[in-house]
N, C-alpha and C positions, 0 to 999 in steps of 0.2 A: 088768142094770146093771153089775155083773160083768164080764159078757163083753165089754162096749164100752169100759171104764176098760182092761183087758185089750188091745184092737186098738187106740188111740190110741196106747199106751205101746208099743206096737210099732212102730207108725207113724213114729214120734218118735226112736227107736232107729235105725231102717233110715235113715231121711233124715240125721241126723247120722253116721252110717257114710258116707253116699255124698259127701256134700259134705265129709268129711274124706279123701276117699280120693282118688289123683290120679292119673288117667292115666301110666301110664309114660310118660317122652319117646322119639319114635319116632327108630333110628337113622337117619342122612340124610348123602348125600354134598352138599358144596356146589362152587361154583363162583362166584370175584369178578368180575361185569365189568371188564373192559378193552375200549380201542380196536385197533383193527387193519386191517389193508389188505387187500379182498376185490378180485379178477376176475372180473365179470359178463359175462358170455359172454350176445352179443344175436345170435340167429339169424336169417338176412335171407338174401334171394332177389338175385343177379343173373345180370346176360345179357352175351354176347360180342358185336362187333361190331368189323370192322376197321379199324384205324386209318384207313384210308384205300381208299374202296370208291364205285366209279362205275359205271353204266349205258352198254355202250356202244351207240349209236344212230347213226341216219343223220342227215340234214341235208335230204337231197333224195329225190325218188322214182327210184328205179334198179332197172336189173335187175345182180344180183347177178354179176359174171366173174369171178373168183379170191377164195378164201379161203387164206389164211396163216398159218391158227393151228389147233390142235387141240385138246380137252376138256383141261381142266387144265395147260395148258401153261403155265411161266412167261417173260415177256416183258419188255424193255426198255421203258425211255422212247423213245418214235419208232417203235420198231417196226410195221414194216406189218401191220396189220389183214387187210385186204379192201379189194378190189377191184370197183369199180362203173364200169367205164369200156367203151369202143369200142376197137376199132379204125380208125374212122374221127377220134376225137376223138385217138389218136396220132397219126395221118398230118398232122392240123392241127395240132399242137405240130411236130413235126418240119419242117414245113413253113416256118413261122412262125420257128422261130428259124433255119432258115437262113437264109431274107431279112432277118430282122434280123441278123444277121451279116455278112450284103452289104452292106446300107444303114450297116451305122456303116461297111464299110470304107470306102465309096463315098464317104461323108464326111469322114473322116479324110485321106485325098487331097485332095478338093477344098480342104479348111483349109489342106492342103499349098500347093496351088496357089494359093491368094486371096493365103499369104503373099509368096510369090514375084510376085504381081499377076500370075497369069496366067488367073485366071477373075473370072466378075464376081460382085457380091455377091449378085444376085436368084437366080443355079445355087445358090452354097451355102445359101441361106435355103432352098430348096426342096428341098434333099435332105436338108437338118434335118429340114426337115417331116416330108418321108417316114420319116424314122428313128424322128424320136418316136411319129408313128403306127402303126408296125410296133411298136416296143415295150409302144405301149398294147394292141396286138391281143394280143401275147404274155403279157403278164399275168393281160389276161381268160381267156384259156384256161388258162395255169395255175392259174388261182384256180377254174375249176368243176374242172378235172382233181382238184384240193385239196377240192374236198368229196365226190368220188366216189374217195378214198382214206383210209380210217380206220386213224388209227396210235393207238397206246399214250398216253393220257395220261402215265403213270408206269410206273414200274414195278412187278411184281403178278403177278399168277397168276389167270390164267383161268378165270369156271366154265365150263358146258356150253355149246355150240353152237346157237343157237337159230334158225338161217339154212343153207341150201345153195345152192351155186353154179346162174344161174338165177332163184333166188327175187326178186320184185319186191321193196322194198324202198321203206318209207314213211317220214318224219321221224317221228320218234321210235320207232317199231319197234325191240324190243331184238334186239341181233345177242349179246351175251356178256357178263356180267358181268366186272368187274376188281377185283381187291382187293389188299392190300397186308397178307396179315395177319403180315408178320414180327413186328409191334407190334401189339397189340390194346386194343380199352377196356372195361375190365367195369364197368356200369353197375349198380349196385346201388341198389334201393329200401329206401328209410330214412324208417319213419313221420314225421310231424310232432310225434309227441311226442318222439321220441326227437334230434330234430334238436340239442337244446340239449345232451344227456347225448355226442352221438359226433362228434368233433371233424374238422378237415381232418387228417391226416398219422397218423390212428390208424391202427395194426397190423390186420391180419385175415390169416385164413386162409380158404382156400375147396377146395372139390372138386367135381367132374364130379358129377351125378345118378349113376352107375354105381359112383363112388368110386376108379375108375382111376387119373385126374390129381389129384395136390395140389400147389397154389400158395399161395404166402405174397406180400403186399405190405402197401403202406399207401396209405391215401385220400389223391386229390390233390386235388380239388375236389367242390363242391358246385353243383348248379345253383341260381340265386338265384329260381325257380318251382317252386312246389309245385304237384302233378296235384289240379285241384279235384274229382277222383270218387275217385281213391282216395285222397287227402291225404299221397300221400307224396313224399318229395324223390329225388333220384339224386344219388348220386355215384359219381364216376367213378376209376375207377383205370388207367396204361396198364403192361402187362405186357408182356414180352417173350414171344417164342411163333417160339423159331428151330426148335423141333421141330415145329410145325406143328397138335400137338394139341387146340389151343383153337379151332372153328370159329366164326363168325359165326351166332346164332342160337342158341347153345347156353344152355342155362341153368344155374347154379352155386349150391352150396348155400356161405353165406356164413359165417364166423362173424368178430362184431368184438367183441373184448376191452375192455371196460371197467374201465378200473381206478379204484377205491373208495378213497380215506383217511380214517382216523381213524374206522371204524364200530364202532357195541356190535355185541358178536356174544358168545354164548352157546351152549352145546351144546343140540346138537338132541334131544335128552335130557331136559332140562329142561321142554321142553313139553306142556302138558295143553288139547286140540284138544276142543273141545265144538263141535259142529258149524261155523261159520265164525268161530268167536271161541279165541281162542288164550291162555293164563294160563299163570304160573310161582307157585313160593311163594318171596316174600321173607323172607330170617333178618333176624329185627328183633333191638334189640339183647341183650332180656329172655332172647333164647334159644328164641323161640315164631315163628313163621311169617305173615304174611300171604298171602291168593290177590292175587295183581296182572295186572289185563286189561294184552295186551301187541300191539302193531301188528308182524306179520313181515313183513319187509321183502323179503327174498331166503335162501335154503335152497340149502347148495351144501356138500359132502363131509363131511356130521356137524354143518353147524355152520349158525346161523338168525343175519344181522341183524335189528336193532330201530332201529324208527324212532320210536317213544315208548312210553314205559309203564315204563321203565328210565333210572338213570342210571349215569353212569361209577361203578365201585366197591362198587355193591350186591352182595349176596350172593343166591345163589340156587339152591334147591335141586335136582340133577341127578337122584341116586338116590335113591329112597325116598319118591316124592313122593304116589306113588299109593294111600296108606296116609294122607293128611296129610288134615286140614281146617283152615278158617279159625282161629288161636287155637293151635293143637296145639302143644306143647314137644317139642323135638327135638333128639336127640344129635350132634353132629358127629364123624361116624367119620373123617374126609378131606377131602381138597379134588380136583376132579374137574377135569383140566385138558385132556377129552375125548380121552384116553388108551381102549382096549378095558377091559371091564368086565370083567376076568379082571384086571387093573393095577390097578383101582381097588379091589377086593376083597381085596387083599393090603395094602393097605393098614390095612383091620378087625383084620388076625392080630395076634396078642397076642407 
């Protein structure tokens, strides 16, 4: 009986020690929200393509007589192509406007003469005739001569050669590419969700897959169609390209700067990561802590926005968190303004 009046009063003893005794408060650096302006760098793919770029073809079926251009050459507006013609089909141009050459002079005379009233009117009707029908003949032959001679839409630079002198030649058969890439358009794909977040006339940067070439522009437009398989939009940008370095068909790695106002943002410090769920501890006012679930928004050189779980002006502990639980009292050695931890530590010294 003894010995159990004995272990109560002990019992009784040990539990009044413990519930009078209190955790020291753990020291803790904090840190107060604020807003501030972040740059979200959104990485995106585009392609080249020349401002201006045509297929050059035939019209008619021909055998090929002269070509006038060579692999990469660049070329005028007009400039002669190729050649799909006779010699026979010169000899009747030639032919053709001489006698129309006769026949108008031959006319011109007799007008002379009708005015003078020395021919009658049935000679000069008839040698009208004839005139205007020499010049119909003459047209028609320049007009087929005209599709058995291919000039330069514009002006451009040539790709390869896809015909030799000889070779038969069908409507639409490609005889050489043209392009025009003094000016180019980079086309860049832009999800659908991000369509609302990246505006017309934003900044980007981009570089070659190799990382040789860097350019800088800004978005001119958008197409008003989204690709219903990949769900994403294009926009276009046009660049200058007098060095020639950007081809057609090349692909670009993109990056377009988004700029952020007025975000919470807190040191990346402060975070305590439990599998996909993310907490800080808040200094309440007693001087004790709470854990608070927290939504990260973006993680960019030391520092996490928040999209809820925080507001403007809370307190929140950086250093010393991994030592806390819910309730704990806690020293405020500092304020942690995501300074190196070697700055913040001197702050402790006495």
């Amino acid at each position: 009986m003894r010995t159990t009046v004995t272990l109560l009063f002990g019992l009784c003893c040990f539990s009044s020690f413990s519930q009078g005794a209190e955790r020291p408060a753990s020291p803790v650096f904090i840190y107060q929200l604020a807003a501030g302006d972040v740059e979200q760098p959104v990485n995106l793919m585009g392609h080249v393509s020349a401002l201006e770029t045509t297929n050059i073809t035939a019209s008619v079926t021909e055998l090929v007589s002269a070509i006038h251009f060579s692999d990469g050459q660049t070329v005028q507006a007009g400039d002669l192509l190729l050649e799909m013609t006779s010699a026979e089909e010169h000899a009747q141009l030639s032919q053709l406007r001489a006698q129309t050459l006769d026949a108008q002079q031959q006319y011109d005379r007799l007008r002379a003469l009708k005015a003078a009233k020395l021919t009658s009117d049935a000679s000069l009707d008839q040698q009208r005739a004839s005139y205007e029908s020499l010049q119909a003949q003459l047209k028609a032959v320049q007009a087929r001569l005209a599709d058995r001679l291919i000039l330069a839409p514009f002006t451009g630079r040539l790709g390869l050669r896809r015909i030799s002198v000889g070779s038969l030649i069908r409507p639409g058969d490609l005889i050489a590419t043209l392009e025009d890439d003094s000016r180019v358009n980079l086309d860049i794909e832009v999800p659908e969700a991000l369509r609302n977040l990246i505006t017309e006339r934003a900044p980007f940067e981009a570089q070659t897959l190799d990382g040789v070439v860097h350019i800088q522009g800004q978005l001119d437009h958008f197409d008003r169609r989204s690709n219903p398989t990949t769900h994403n939009l294009l926009a276009r940008s046009t660049l200058p390209n007098a060095k020639g370095e950007l081809l057609s068909g090349m692909s670009l790695k993109v990056q377009i700067r988004r700029h952020r106002h007025n975000q919470l943002m807190v040191p990346e410090s402060a975070l305590i990561q439990e599998g996909t769920r993310s907490y800080v501890f808040v200094l309440l006012p007693d001087a004790k802590v709470k854990r608070q679930s927290i939504q990260v928004d973006l993680r960019q050189n030391g520092w996490v926005t928040i999209s809820s779980g925080l507001a403007l002006g809370d307190k929140i502990v950086t250093q010393g968190a991994a030592r806390l639980t819910p309730g704990a009292s806690v020293k405020i050695m500092g304020e942690d303004h995501g300074q190196p931890l070697h700055d913040i530590l001197q702050q402790a010294k006495p």
